[in-house]
C-alpha positions as CSV (number, residue, x, y, z in Angstrom):
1,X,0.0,0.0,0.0
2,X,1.3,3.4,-0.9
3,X,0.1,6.7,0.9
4,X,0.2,10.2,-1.4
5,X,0.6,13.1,0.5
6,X,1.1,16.6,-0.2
7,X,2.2,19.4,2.0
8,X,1.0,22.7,2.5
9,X,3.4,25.6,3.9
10,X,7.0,26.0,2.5
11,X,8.9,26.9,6.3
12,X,10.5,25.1,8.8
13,X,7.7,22.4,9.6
14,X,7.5,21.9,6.0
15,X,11.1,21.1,5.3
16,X,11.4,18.7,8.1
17,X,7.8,17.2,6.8
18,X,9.3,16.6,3.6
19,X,12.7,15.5,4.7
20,X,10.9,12.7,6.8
21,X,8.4,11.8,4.2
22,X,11.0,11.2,1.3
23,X,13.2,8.2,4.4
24,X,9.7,6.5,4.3
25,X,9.0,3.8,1.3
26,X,5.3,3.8,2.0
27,X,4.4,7.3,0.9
28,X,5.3,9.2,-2.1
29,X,5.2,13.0,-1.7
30,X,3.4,13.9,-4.9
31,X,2.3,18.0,-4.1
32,X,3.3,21.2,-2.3
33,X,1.1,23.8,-2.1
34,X,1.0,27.5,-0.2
35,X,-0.8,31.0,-0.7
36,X,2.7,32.2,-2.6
37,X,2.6,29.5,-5.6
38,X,6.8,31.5,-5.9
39,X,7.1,30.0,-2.8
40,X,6.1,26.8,-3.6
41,X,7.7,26.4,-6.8
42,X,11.2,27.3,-4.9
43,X,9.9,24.5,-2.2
44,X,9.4,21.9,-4.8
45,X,12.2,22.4,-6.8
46,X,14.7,21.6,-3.9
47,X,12.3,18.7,-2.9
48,X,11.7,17.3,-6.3
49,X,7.9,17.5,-5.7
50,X,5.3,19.4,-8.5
51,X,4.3,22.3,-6.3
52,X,0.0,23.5,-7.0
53,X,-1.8,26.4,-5.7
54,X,-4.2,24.9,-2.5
55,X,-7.1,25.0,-4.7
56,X,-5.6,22.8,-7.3
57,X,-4.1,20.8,-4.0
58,X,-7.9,19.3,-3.3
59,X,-8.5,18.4,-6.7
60,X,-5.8,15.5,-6.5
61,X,-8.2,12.5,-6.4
62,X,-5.1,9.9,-5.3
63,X,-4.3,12.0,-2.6
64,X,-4.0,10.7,1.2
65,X,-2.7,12.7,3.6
66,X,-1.9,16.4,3.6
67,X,0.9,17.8,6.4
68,X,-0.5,21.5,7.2
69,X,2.4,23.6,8.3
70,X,1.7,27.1,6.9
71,X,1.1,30.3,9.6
72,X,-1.2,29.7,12.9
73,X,-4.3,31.8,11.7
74,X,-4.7,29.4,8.5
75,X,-4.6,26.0,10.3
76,X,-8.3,25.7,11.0
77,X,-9.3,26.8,7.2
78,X,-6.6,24.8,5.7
79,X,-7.8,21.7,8.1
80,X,-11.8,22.2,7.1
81,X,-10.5,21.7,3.7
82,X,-8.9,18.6,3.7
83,X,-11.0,17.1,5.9
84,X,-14.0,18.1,3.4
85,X,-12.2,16.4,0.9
86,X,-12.3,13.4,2.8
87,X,-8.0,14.1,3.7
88,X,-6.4,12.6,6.3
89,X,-4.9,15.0,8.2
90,X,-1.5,16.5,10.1
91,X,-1.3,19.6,11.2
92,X,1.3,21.7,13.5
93,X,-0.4,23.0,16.6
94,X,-2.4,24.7,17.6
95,X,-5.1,23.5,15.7
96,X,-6.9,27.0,15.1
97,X,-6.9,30.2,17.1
98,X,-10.4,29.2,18.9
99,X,-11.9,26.5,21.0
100,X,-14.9,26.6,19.3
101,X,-13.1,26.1,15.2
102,X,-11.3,23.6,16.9
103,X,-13.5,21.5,18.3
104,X,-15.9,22.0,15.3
105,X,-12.6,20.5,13.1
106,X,-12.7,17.5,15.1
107,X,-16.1,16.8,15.0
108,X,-15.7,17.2,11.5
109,X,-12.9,14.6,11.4
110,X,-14.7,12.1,13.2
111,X,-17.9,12.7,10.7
112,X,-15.4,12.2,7.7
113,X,-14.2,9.4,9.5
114,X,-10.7,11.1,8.5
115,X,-7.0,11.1,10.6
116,X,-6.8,14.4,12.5
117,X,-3.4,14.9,13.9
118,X,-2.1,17.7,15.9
119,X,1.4,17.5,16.2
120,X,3.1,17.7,19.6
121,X,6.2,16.4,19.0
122,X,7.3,17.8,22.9
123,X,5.8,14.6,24.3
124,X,8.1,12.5,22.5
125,X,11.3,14.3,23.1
126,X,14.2,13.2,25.4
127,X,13.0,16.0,27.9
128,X,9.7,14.9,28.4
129,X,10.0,11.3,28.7
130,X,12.5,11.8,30.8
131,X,10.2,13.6,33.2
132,X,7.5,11.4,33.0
133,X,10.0,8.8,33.8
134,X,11.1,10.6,37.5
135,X,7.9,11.8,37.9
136,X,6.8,9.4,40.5
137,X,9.9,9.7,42.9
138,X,9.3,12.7,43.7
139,X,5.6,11.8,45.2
140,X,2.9,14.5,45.3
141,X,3.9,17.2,42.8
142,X,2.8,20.6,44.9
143,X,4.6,23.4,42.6
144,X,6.0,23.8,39.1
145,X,8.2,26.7,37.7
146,X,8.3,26.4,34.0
147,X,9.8,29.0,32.0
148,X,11.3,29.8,28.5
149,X,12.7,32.4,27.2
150,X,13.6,33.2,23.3
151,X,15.3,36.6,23.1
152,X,16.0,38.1,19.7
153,X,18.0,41.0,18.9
154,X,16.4,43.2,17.0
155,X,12.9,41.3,16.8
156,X,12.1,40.2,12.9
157,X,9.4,41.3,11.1
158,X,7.9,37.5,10.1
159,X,4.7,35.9,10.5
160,X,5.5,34.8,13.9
161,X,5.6,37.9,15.3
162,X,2.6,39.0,14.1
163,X,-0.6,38.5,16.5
164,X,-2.8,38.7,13.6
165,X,-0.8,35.5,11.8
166,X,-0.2,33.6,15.0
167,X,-2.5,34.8,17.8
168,X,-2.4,34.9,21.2
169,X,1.1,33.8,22.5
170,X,0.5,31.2,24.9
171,X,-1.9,29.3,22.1
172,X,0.9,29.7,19.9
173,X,3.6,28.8,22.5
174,X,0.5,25.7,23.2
175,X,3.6,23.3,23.6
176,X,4.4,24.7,27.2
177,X,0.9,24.1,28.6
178,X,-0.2,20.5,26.7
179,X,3.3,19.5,28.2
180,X,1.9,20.2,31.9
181,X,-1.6,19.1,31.5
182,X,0.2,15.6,30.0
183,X,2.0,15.3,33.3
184,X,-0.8,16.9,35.8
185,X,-3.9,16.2,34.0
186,X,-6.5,18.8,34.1
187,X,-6.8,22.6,35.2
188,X,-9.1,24.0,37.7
189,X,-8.3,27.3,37.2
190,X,-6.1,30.4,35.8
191,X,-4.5,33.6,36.2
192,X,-2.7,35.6,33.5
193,X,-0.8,38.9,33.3
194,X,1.1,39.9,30.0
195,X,2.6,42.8,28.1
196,X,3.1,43.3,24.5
197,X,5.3,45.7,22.8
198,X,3.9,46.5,19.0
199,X,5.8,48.0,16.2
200,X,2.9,48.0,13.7
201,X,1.3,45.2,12.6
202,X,4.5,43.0,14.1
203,X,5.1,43.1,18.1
204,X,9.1,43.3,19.1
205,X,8.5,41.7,22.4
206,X,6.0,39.7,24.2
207,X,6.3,38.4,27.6
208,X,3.4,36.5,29.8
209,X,3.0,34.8,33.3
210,X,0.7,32.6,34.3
211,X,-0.4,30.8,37.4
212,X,-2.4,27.5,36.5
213,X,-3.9,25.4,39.7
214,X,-4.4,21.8,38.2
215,X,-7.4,19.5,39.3
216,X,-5.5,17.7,41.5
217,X,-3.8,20.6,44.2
218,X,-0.6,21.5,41.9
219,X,0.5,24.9,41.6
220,X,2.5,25.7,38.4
221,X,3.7,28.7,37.3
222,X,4.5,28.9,33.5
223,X,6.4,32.3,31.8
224,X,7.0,32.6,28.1
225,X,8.6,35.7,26.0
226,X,10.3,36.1,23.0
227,X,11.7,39.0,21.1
228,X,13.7,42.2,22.2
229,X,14.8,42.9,26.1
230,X,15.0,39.4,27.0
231,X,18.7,38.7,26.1
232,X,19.6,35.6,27.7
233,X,17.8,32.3,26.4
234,X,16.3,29.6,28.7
235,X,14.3,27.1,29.0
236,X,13.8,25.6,32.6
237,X,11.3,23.5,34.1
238,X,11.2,22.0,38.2
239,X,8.6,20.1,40.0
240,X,8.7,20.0,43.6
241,X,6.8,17.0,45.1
242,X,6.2,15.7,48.8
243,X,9.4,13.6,48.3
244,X,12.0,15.3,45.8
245,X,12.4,17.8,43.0
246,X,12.9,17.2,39.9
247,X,14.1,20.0,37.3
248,X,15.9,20.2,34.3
249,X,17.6,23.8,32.9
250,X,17.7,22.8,28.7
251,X,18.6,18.8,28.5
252,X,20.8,18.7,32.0
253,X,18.1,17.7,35.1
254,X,18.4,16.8,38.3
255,X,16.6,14.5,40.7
256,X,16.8,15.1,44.8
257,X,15.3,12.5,46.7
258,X,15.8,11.4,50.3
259,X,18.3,9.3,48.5
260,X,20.7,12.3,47.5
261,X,21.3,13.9,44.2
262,X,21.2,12.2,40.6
263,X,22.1,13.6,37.7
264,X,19.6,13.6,34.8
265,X,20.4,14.1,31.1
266,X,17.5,14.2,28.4
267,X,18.2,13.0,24.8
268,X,18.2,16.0,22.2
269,X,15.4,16.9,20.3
270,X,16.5,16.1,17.0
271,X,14.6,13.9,14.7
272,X,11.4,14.7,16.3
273,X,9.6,15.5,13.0
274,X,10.9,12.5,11.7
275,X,9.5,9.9,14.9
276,X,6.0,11.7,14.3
277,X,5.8,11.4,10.3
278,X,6.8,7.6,10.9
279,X,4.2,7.6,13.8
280,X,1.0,8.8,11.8
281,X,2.4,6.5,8.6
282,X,2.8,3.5,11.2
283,X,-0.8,4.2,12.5
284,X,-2.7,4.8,9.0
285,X,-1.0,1.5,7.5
286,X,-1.4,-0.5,10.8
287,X,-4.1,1.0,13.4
288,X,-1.0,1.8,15.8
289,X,-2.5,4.2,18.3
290,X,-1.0,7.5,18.2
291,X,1.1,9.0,21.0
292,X,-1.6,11.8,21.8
293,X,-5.2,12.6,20.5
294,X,-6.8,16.1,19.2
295,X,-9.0,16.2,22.0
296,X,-6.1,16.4,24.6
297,X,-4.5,19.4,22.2
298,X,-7.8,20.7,22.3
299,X,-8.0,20.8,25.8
300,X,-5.0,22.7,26.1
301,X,-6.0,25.2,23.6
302,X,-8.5,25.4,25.9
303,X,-6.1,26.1,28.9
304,X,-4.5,29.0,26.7
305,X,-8.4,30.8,25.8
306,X,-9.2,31.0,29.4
307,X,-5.4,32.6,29.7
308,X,-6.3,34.7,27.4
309,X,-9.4,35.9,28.9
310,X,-7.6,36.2,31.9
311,X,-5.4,38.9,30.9
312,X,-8.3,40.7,29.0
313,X,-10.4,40.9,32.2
314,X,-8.2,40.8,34.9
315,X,-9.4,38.1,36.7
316,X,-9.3,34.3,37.6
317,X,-10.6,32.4,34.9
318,X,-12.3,28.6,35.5
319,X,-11.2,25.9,33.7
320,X,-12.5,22.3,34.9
321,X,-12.4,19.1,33.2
């Protein structure tokens, strides 16, 4: 059995997408496609793959499985597409920039009987499953501190910073929070404070903090900026339970236990892209269940909507189950 697939976006995602597809022998990349058919043509001739405007894209009758990796606000259009033309599926998170286009796109998959994938390629990574492994010796988890920080100097002027291409920051930095709901299950409630410095229809910096108190008593406090002001990059994540800490600053952690003090490394995130293409392929061919569903990225997208409102009104927003 052979699976065509196309691709629609021509940036990062894309590449990788296309890089992963062409080490598989099942599929055979046939289309690329984008809103700049330039683009696209540039795209397809380093990939060796016949690049189509997306309208021409759903008029490929043997095609399987589209990869959506264009900019954040078109995910949910470019998803209701393919799924309408009875498409499997992939797409980068978030799935669209509301709750309520994202939960009609699944419903819409499950109609079509279709593969909806959201990609969160964090729960797979060395990081992650080497705090899921941990986890449990540190007993009760009462507090999390999870922060990153992605300074740039100046800030570009690109779709990604540009709230009207890739909306609110924390949906669009969705990684962060579907990473803690993963390990600490649902939110009760939120709290969110923010500032964002515009230039124009682009913002140079953007930095939030939010408090999240999860179902089950934890505290966690998650912070995310990018752009100008921030100058020194980090991403840092600890968990403080009844009986140890856990934390890791990048891919070096630590575990303290009654024990003493271990040292923790995480495996590097490359080839993440790749262990998610093969995934989805593995799963269409096979029935393999997939590593996470679009109703647990939709919960988090729902974690991000109530931050959002938080910041907009002020106050603590409800979340539940």
């Amino acid at each position: 059995m052979t699976i065509y697939a196309a691709i629609v976006g021509t940036g990062f995602a894309a590449r990788k997408r296309a890089e992963a597809l062409r080490k598989i022998p099942q599929v055979q990349l046939i289309a690329v496609a984008s809103r700049s058919l330039e683009r696209a043509q540039a795209f397809g001739a380093e990939h060796q793959v016949v690049a189509v405007s997306i309208e021409a894209l759903w008029q490929i009758q043997q095609l399987d499985l589209v990869f959506v990796g264009t900019v954040n606000a078109s995910h949910g259009v470019l998803v209701q597409q393919a799924l309408e033309h009875h498409k499997h599926v992939v797409v980068e998170y978030p799935l669209a920039l509301t709750v309520a286009e994202a939960t009609q796109l699944i419903a819409l998959a499950r109609k079509r009987q279709r593969l909806l994938h959201v990609e969160h390629i964090e729960l797979i990574g060395g990081l992650h499953l080497a705090m899921k492994q941990h986890l449990a010796a540190i007993g009760q988890p009462h507090y999390v501190n999870y922060r990153t920080f992605a300074p740039k100097q100046p800030a570009p002027k690109k779709w990604s910073y540009c709230p009207e291409l890739v909306g609110f920051p924390l949906m669009a930095a969705l990684s962060r929070i579907q990473r803690l709901t993963d390990l600490l299950g649902p939110v009760a409630h939120v709290t969110c404070q923010g500032t964002m410095q515009l230039d124009s229809a682009y913002f140079r910096s953007c930095l939030y903090s939010a408090q999240l108190r999860f179902c089950q008593g934890t505290l966690a406090e998650l912070t995310y900026g990018k752009g100008e002001g921030l100058w020194q990059r980090s991403r840092y994540i600890e968990i403080r339970g009844a009986e140890g800490c856990l934390s890791f600053d990048g891919n070096q952690g630590c575990l303290v236990t009654a024990a003493g003090e271990h040292v923790l490394a995480a495996a590097p995130r490359q080839g993440l892209f790749q262990k998610d293409t093969h995934w989805v392929v593995e799963h269409l061919l096979t029935g393999k269940p997939l590593y996470v569903q679009p109703e647990e990225s939709l919960y988090s997208l729902r974690v991000a909507a109530a931050m959002q409102q938080s910041v907009e009104s002020g106050q603590r927003v409800t979340v539940g189950e």
